[in-house]
N, C-alpha and C positions, 0 to 999 in steps of 0.2 A: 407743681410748686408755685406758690406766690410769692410775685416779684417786690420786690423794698424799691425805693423814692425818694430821691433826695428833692429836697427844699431850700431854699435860701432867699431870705428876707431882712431888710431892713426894719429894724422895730423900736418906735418911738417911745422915750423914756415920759410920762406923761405925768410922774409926781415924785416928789421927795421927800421923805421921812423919815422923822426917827425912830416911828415904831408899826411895822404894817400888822396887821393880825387878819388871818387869812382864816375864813368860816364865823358865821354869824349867829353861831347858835348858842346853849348858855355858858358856854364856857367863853366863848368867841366875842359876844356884846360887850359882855362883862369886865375880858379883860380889855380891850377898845375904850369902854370909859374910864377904869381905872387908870390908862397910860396917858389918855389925854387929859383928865386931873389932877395928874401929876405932872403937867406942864409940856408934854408931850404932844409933839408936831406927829398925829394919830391916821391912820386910814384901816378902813376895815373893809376886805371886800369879801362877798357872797355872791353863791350863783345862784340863790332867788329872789325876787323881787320884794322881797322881806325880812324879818330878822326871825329871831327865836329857834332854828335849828327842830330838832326831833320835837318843840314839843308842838312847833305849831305847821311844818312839815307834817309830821306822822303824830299828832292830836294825842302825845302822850302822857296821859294826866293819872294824878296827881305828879305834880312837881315833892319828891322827898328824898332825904329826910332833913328836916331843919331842927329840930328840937329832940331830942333824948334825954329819958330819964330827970325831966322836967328843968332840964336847960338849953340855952340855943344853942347850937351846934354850927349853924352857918350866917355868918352875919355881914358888917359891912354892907358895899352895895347892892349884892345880891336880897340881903335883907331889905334894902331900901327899895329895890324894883317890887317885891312884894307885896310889902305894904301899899306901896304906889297902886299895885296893879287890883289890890282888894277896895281902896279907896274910890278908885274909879268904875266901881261893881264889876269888875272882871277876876275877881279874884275871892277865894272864901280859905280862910287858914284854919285849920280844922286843927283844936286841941283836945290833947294835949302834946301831940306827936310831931305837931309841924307842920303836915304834909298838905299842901296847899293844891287844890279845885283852881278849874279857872276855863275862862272861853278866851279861844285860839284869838278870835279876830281883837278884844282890847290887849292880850298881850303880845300880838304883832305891833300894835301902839305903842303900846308902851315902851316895849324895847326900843322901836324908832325914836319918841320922845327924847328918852335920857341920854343917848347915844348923840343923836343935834344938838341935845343942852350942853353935850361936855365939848364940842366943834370936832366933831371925829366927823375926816373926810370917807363920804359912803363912796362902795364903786360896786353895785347891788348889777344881777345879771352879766355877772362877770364869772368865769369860770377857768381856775387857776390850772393852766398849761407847760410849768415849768419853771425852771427858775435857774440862775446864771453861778454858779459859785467859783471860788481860784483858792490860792492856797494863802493863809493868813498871812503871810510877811510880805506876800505881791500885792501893791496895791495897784489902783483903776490902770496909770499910767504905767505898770511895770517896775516901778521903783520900792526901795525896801522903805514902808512904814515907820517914821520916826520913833514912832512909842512902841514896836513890837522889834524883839532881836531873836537871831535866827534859832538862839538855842532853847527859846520857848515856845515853838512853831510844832510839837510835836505834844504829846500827854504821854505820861510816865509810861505806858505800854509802847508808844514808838509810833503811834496815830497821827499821822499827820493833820493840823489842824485846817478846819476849813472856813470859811466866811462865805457868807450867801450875797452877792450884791447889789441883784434884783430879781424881781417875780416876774412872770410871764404870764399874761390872764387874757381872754379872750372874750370878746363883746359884741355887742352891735356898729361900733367903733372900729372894730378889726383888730387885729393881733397889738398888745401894747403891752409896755413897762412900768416897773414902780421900782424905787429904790429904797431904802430903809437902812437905819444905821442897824438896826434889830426887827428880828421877825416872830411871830409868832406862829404857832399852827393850832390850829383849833377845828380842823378838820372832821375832825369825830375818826376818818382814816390815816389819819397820818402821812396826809400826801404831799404836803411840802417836804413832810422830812425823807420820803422815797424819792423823790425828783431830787432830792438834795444829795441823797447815799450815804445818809444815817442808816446805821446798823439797826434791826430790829430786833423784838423776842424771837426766839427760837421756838418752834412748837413742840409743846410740851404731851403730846399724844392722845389729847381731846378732843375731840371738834367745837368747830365755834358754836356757839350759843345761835338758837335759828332766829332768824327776819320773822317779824309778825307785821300786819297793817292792823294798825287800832280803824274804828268806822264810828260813826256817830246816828245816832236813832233819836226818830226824835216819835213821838207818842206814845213812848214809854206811861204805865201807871208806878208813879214815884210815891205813892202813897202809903203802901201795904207794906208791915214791918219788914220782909225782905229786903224789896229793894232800898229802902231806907235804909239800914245795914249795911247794905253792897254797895251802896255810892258814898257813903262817907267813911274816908281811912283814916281812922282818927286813934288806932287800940297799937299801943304797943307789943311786940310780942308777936302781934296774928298776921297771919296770911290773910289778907283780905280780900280773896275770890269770894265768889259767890257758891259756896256748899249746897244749897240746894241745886241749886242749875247745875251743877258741875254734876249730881250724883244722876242730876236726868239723864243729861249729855251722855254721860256713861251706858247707862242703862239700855238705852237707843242706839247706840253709835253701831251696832251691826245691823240692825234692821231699817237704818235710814242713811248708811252709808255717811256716817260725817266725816267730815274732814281729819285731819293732825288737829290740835287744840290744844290750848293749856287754858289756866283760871276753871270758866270767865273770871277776869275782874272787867267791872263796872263804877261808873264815876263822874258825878254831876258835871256839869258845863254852864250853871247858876241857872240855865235855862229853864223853862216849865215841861218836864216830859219830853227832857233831853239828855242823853248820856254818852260816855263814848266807852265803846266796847273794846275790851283786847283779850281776842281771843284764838285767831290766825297764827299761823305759824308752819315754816318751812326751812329745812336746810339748805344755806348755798354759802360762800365766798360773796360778800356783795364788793370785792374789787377785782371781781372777777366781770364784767361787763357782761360778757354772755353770759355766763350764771347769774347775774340777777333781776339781768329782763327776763329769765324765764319764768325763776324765783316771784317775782313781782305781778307777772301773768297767771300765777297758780292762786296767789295770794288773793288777788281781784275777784275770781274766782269764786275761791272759799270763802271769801267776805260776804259774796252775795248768800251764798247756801247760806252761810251761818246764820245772815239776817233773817232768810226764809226759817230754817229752822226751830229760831224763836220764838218767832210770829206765830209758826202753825205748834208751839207746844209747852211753850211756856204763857200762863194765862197775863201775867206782866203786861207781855210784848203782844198782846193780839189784835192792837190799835199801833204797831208801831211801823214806820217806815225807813228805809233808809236816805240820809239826807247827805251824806259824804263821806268819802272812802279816803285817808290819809294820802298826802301829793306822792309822798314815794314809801315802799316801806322802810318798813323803822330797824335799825340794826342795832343789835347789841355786841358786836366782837368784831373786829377785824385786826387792823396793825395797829402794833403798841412798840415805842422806841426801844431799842435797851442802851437805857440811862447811865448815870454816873451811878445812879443806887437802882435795884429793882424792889418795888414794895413788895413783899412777901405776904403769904398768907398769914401763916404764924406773927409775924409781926402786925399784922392788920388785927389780927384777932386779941391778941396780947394791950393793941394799942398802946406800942412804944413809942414814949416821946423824943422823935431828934431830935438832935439839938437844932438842925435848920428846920424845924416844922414848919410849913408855910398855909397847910390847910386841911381840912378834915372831912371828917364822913361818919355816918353812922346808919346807913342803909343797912338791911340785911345782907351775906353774899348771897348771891340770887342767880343761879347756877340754872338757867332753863335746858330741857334737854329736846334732842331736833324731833326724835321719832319718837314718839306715843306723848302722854299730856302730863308727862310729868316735870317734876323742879324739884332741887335738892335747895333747901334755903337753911342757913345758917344765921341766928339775930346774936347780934354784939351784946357783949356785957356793957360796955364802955363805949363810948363815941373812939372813931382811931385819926392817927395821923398823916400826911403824905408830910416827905421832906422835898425839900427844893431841890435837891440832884437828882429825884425822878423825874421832874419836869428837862432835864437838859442830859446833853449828851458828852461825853468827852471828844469828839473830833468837832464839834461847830461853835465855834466861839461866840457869834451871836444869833443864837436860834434857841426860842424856847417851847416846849410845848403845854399844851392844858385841855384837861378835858378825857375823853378816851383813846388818845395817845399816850398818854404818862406810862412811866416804867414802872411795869408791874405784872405779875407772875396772875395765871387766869385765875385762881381762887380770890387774891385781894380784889384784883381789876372789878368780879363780879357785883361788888359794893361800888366801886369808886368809880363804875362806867354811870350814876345815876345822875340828873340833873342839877340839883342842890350842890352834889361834891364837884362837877364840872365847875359852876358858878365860882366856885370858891375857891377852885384851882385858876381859875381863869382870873381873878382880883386881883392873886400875886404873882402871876405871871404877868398881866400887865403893868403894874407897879415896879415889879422885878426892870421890866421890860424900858419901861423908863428910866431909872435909877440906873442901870447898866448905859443908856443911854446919854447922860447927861453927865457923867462921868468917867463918859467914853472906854470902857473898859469893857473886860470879855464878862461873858456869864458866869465863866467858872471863878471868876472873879470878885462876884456879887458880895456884896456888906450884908450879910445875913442880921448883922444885928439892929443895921438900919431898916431894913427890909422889914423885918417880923415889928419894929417900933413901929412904922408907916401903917402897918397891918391892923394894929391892935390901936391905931388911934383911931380909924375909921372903924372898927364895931369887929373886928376879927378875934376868934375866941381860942385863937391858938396858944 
């Protein structure tokens, strides 16, 4: 049997704020400038030494969906980083669908940019270890909170409410503190809200969606109608693998031993005879630690065959090399909160508008599956909604989440886990995030009708 270890440290509180947002990827940045825009005393920490999350982590491109059925669908600053990021040649927006092409290294830029334009204090290489919570009517010194009374300390089911009072994050600096009147999570796993003991979804008797590592090749011939095709996602409606390659792959796959696979999809990086591949794929729990370094070992792996295997059989790739393999792999599913509302499938697909809608989505649901190379995909009729109580919980008063935490049942989540709908969850979560701050009030408490006005005056299409 192995032995347990207590610890006990003094740990210094090293900043204060009114709104922390914790994970830097697009749900994460986004809401970071959106709270410090709104006048908001902001810090955003991440455990890489950069911004942008899965897309520049794990090279996951295109960024979609931003436009449907020939309207935008995600706007505001997410729309503004965009533009920005195609301005400065790192970015090609591909119409009519929206779905925006791009290299990793100017949109690690970028992000950085707009993020110091708006004075969001960074605390980058920092990797969040915990966090402090008490019961809402105690405050720091033990005494009962002026503005909160004891008979609202509780949500109509009998939950005691909770308040978060600082995070715990860990550096080269050593173990240290941050405080915040309001926190965000943007984690992609939901790990402030487990440290915190927010309730989660219940598993609903599927497995998760598997890990792939996208990889990038560069001597690609981008010239011949194929690949031309296969790197621009621009057709609504289609599945934009590459159908050729997919029926070789096939055809091959007992006689050269391939790997698990889905797609391929394929997709410029604005580069000459450069593209990034996703085609990788394996089942694990990636907060399972040991299951995903194995996971991520298997992954590395199959990256390489898969590069060989192009090279020696698809006439494409027979100049191609491999130039880099995603920092970690890329996930699609893990923990998701269970919120004041959970978005439904039928209601995602239905595209009902609540009345607190705060942001949208118009992905396909995009249902990968672990073993053999297939995907169930579902395309909307209509762009759909998230409401603002899937981003929050009933027992935590100020903690919101954005991104692929939000409350949601795995058929909707399978849309709303994609980059664009992160973005756009993350604008009014930091906005949110603000506004509950400066008005010092709980989240369940939010002016929705302020909120969605704030929303829709910066470019929101809700």
């Amino acid at each position: 049997m192995l032995n347990s270890i207590h610890i006990s440290k003094d740990i210094q509180v090293v900043g204060e704020y009114d709104v922390i947002v914790c994970g830097g990827g697009p749900a994460g940045f986004i809401a970071a400038i959106a709270a410090a825009r709104q006048g908001a005393k902001t810090a955003l920490v991440e455990r890489y030494g950069f911004l942008g999350g899965m897309a520049t982590i794990g090279f996951v491109n295109p960024l979609s969906v931003f436009t449907y059925n020939g309207e935008k669908v995600v706007g505001g600053i997410a729309w503004e980083f965009i533009e920005r990021l195609q301005q400065m040649g790192g970015g090609l927006i591909e119409h009519p669908l929206g779905n925006v092409a791009f290299e990793p290294e100017h949109y690690k830029l970028m992000c950085q940019r707009m993020v110091l334009e708006a004075g969001v204090d960074l605390y980058m290489h920092s990797y969040l270890s915990g966090c402090i919570t008490e019961d809402e009517k105690r405050a720091e010194d033990g005494k009962i909170s002026d503005d909160l009374t004891s008979d609202r300390t509780s949500d109509r089911s009998g939950t005691r409410r909770k308040v978060i009072r600082q995070i715990i994050i860990e550096n080269k600096n050593g173990t240290e503190a941050l405080s915040a009147k309001m926190f965000i999570d943007c984690t992609g796993d939901a790990d402030l809200a487990a440290m915190a003991g927010v309730e989660m979804q219940p598993d609903e008797g599927r497995p998760l969606q598997p890990l792939s590592s996208y990889f990038i090749l560069g001597g690609v011939n981008l010239d011949t109608p194929m690949m031309q095709e296969a790197i621009h996602h621009n057709r609504q409606g289609v599945n934009c693998h590459c159908l050729a390659v997919r029926e070789k792959l096939l055809a091959l796959r007992d006689r050269l031993d391939i790997p698990e696979f889905g797609g391929p999809w394929f997709c410029t990086t604005l580069q000459p005879g450069v593209v990034t591949v996703n085609m990788s794929r394996t089942s694990a729990n990636a907060c399972d630690n040991r299951e995903y370094t194995k996971a991520e070992c298997r992954l590395r792996e199959d990256s390489f065959r898969m590069a060989r295997i192009l090279k020696e059989n698809v006439e494409e790739f027979k100049d191609s090399y491999l130039i880099n393999l995603s920092i970690q792999a890329g996930i699609r599913e893990t923990r998701r909160i269970k919120g004041v509302h959970t978005v439904t499938g039928e209601e995602y697909l239905n595209a009902v508008r609540y009345p607190d809608r705060i942001s949208r989505g118009a992905h396909p649901i995009d249902i990968h599956i672990g073993s053999g190379a297939e995907q169930n995909i579902t395309f909307l009729k209509t762009p759909a909604y998230v409401p603002f109580r899937a981003l929050i919980t009933p027992s935590h008063t100020n903690f919101i989440v954005a991104g692929r935490c939000l409350s949601a049942d795995k058929t909707a989540f399978a849309s709303l886990r994609v980059q664009a709908s992160c973005m756009d969850m993350g604008q009014a979560a930091g906005m949110a995030a603000a506004q509950c701050a400066a008005a010092e009030c709980r989240v369940q408490d939010t002016d929705i009708s302020r909120l969605q006005e704030r929303l829709r005056a910066i470019g929101s299409t809700i």
